[in-house]
C-alpha positions as CSV (number, residue, x, y, z in Angstrom):
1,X,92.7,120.0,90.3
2,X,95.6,119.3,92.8
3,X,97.2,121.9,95.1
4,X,100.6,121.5,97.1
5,X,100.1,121.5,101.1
6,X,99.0,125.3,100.3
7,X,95.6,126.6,99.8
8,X,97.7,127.5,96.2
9,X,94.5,126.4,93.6
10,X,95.5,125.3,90.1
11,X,93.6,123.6,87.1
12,X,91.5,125.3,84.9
13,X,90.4,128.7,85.3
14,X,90.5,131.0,88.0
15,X,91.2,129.9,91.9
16,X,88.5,129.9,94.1
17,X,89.9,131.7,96.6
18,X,93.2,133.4,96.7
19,X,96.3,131.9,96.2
20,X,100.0,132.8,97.2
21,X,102.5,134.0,95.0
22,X,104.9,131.3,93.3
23,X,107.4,132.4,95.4
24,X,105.6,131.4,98.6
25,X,104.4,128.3,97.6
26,X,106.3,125.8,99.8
27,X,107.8,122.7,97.8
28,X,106.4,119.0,98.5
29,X,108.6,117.0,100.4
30,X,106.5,113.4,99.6
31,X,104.9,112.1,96.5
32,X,101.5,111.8,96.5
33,X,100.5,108.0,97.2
34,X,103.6,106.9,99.0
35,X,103.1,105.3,102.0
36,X,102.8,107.6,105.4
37,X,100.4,105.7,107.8
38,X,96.9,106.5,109.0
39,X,96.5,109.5,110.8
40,X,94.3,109.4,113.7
41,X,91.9,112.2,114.6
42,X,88.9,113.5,117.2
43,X,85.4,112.4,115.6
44,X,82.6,115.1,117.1
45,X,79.6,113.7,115.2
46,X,77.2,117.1,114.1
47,X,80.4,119.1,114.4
48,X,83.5,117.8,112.7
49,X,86.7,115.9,112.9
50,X,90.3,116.6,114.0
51,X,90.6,120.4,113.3
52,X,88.0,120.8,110.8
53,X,84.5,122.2,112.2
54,X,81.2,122.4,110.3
55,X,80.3,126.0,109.4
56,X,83.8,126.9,109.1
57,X,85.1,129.2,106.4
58,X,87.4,128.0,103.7
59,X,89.7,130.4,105.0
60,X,90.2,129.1,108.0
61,X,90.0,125.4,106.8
62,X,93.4,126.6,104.8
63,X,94.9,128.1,108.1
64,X,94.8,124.2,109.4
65,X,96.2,123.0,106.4
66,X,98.8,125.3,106.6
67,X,99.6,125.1,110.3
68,X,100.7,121.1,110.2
69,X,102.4,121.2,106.9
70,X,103.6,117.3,107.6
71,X,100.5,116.2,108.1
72,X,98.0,117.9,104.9
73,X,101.1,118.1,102.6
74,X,98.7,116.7,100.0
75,X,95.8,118.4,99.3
76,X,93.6,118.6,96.6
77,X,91.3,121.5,95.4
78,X,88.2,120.7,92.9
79,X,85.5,123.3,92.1
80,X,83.4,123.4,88.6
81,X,85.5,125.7,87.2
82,X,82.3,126.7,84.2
83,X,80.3,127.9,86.9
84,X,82.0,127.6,90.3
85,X,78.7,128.8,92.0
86,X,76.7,125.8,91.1
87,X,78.9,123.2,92.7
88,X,80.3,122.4,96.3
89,X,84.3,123.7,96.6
90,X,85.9,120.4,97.9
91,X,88.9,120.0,99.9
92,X,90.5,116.7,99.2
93,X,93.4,114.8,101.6
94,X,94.2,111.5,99.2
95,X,96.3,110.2,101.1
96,X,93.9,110.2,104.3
97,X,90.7,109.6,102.1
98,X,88.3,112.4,103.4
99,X,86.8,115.5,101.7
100,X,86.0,118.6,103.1
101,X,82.5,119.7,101.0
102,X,81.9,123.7,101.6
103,X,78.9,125.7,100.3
104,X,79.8,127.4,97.2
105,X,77.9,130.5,98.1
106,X,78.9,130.9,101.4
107,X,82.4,129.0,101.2
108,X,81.6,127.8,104.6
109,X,82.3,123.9,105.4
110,X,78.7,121.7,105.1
111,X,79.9,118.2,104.9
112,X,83.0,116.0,105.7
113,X,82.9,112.9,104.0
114,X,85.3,109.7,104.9
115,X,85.5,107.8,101.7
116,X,88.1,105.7,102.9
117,X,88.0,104.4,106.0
118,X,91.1,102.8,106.1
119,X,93.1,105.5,104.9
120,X,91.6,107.6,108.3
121,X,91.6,106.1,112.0
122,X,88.6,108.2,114.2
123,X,89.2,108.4,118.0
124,X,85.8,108.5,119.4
125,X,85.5,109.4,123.5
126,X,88.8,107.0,124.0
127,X,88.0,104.1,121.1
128,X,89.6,104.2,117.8
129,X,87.9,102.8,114.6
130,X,89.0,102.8,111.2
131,X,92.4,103.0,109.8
132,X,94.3,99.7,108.5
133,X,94.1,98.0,112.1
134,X,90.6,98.6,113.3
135,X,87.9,97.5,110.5
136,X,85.2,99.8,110.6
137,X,82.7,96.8,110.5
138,X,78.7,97.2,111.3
139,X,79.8,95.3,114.3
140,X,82.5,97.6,115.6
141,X,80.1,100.7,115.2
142,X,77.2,99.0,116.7
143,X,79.4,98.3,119.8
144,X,80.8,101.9,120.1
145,X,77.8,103.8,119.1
146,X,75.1,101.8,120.3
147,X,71.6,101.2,119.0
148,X,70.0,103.2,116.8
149,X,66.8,103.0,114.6
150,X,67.2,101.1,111.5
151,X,68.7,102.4,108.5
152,X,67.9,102.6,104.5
153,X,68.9,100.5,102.2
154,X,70.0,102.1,98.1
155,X,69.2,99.1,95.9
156,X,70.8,100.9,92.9
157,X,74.0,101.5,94.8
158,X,73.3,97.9,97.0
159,X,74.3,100.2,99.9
160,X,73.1,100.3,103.7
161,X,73.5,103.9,105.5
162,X,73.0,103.4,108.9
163,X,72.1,107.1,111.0
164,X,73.0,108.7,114.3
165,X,72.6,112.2,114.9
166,X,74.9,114.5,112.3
167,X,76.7,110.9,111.6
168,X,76.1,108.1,109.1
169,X,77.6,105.0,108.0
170,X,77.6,103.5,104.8
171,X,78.3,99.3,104.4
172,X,78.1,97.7,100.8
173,X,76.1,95.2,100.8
174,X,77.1,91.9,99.1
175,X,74.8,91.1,96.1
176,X,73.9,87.3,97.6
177,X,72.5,89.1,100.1
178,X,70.1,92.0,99.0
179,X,67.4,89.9,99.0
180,X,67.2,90.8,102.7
181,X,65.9,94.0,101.9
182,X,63.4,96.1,100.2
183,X,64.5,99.4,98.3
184,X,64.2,102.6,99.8
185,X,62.5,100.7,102.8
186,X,63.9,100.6,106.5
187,X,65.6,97.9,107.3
188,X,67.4,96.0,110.1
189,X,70.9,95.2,109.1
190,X,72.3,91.8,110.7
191,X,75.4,91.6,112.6
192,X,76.2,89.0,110.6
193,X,75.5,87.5,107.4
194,X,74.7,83.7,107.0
195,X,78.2,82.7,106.1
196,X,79.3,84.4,109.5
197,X,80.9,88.0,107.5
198,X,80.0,91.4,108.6
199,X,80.1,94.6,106.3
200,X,83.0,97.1,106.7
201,X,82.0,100.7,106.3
202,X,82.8,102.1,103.3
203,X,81.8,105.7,103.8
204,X,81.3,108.0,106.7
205,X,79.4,111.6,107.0
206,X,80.1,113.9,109.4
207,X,77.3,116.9,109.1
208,X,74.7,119.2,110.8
209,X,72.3,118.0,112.7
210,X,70.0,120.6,113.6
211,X,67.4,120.0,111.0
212,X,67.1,116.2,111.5
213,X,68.2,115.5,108.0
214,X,69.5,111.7,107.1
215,X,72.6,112.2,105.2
216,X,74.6,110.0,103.1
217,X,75.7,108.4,100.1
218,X,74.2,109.7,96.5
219,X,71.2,112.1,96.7
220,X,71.2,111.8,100.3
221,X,74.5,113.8,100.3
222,X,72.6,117.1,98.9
223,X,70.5,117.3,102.6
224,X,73.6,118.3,104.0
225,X,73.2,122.2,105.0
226,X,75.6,124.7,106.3
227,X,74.7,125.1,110.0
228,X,73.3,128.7,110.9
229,X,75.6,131.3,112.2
230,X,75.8,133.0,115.4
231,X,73.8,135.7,116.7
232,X,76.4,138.5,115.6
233,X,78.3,137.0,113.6
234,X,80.2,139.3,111.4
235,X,80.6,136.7,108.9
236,X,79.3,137.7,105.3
237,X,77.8,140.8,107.3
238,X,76.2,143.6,104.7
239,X,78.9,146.8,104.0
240,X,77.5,150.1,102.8
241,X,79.8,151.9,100.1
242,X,79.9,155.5,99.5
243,X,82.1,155.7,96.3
244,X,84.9,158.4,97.4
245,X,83.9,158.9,100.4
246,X,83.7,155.9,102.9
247,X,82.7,152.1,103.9
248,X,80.3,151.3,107.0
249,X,80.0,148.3,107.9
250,X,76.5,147.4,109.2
251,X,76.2,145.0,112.1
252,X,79.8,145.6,113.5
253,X,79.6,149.4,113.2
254,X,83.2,150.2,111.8
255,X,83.5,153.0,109.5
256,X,86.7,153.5,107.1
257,X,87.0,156.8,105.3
258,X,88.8,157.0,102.3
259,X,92.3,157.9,103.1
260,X,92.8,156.0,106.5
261,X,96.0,154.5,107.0
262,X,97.0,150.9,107.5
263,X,97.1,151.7,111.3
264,X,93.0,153.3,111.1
265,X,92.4,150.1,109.3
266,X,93.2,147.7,111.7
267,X,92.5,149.6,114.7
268,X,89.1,149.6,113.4
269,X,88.7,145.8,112.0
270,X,91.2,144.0,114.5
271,X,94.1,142.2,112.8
272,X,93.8,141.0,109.3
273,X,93.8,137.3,107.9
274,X,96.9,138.3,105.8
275,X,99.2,141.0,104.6
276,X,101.7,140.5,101.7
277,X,102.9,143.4,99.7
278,X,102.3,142.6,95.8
279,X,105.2,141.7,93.5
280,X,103.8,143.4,90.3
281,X,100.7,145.7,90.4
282,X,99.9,146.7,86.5
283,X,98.3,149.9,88.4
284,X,101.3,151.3,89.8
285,X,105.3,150.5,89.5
286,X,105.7,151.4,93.1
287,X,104.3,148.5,94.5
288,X,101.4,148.0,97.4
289,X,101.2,146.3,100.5
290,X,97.4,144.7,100.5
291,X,95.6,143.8,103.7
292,X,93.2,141.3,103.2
293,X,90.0,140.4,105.1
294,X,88.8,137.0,103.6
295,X,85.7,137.1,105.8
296,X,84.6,140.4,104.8
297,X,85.8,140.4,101.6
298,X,87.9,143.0,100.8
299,X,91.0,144.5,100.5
300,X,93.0,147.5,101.1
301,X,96.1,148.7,99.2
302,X,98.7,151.5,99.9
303,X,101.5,153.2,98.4
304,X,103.2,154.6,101.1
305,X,100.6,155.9,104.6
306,X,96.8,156.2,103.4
307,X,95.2,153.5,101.7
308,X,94.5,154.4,98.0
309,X,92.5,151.7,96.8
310,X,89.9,149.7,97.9
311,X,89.0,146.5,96.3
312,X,85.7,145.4,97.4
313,X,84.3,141.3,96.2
314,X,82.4,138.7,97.8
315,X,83.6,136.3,99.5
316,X,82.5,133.3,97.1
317,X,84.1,134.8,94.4
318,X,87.6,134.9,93.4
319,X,89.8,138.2,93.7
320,X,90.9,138.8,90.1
321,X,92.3,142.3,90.8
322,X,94.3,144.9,93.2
């Protein structure tokens, strides 16, 4: 499922999050595939890469896209679209050869995963590796991230992952060669092979590393977790409801009556993540301007002063009304 440099979702079904109208959909200005260069961004291992930041929302992940419109101008979105609970939403960059991996019940980033490193040069402290002219080779990461404890070796997938704290590398490992090592075992990965070679690195994982998982290619992958929130964090935070009447909104404290205007609103909940004013709403012929709060999941819509509807959903689900 491909979107344009947008957080616009198409393919089957409904979006996972929301999506623009047609009219503000901004029009590709390069084919997917044509050549553009490696970019070149910050690696923080246990945190992230370039603007991207574990624990993030989707939301906001979408506000980076859409701030450097030259750079992500080719984005693809992929979620199961049967049951889009079960499954990781993924944020795909093609032509830089990462994902972004975000838990589907909290929509909140878990994993980055380089699956080409060529496509992607990583500035780490002030070395670069990756990207078409610096090989991510065992040797190269040895050198710039020093010793660590010896990795695992995936007979089935003839793959070495090599571990550092929230960071992995993955090398293929030529089949002459796999007699060196015993599957599932821990296993010391020359520098070099007999015939003088050394593996490039043909995935990279960028994840939490507060529970001292070992993250990587296959199963591995799944031990990736979304790491905890703040101490206050407002994020996903439990609203009360009174049908008529009002919303309260437990840990921050904010209560809306029914019948506050737009001004009350914000006042109350600080400025929103978006406000368009709907094209066609089969409620009303008079239109509505909608404020949307993606954190908190919801949505308020007016006529002319006081909001007369509120549309209340969770934030891992998509917003099929209002």
């Amino acid at each position: 499922m491909q979107a344009q440099r947008s957080p616009a979702m198409v393919g089957g079904g409904a979006a996972a999050v929301g999506s623009p109208s047609p009219a503000t959909v901004p029009v590709r200005r390069r084919c997917e595939g044509t050549a553009m260069g490696a970019i070149t961004l910050d690696l923080r291992p246990g945190n992230g890469v370039g603007p991207f930041t574990l624990g993030m929302p989707i939301s906001d992940a979408f506000v980076q896209i859409e701030n450097q419109p030259n750079l992500y101008d080719v984005v693809h979105v992929k979620y199961f679209d049967e049951e889009p609970l079960k499954l990781d939403f993924v944020i795909s960059f093609p032509d830089h050869g990462f994902h972004l991996r975000f838990d589907p019940w909290s929509q909140r980033l878990r994993l980055i995963e380089i699956y080409d490193v060529k496509r992607l040069q990583l500035r780490y402290a002030k070395s670069l590796i990756g990207g078409p002219s610096t090989l991510a080779t065992f040797a190269n990461v040895y050198d710039l991230f020093g010793p660590t404890f010896p990795g695992l070796y995936d007979k089935e997938r003839g793959i070495y992952t090599l571990f550092y704290p929230g960071l992995s590398f993955a090398f293929p490992i030529p089949s002459q060669y796999t007699n060196l090592f015993i599957n599932g075992e821990v296993a010391e990965l020359p520098l070099e092979f007999p015939d003088g070679t050394t593996p490039v690195t043909c995935r990279v994982c960028i994840y939490d590393c507060s529970t001292d998982s070992k993250v990587g290619v296959g199963s591995l992958m799944d031990k990736a977790v979304v790491p905890a929130l703040p101490a206050g964090s407002l994020y996903m935070e439990e609203v009360h409801a009174k049908l008529g009447e009002e919303i309260l909104f437990t840990i921050g404290g904010q209560n809306i009556p029914f019948g506050a205007s737009p001004q009350d609103v914000w006042t109350e909940l600080g400025r929103p993540c978006g406000i368009h004013q709907k094209q066609v709403c089969f409620k009303s012929l008079l239109g509505k301007h909608c404020y949307r709060d993606s954190h908190r999941g919801f949505v308020t819509c007016k006529s002319l002063n006081p909001y007369t509807e509120l549309v209340i959903w969770k934030p891992n689900q998509a917003l099929n009304s209002c």
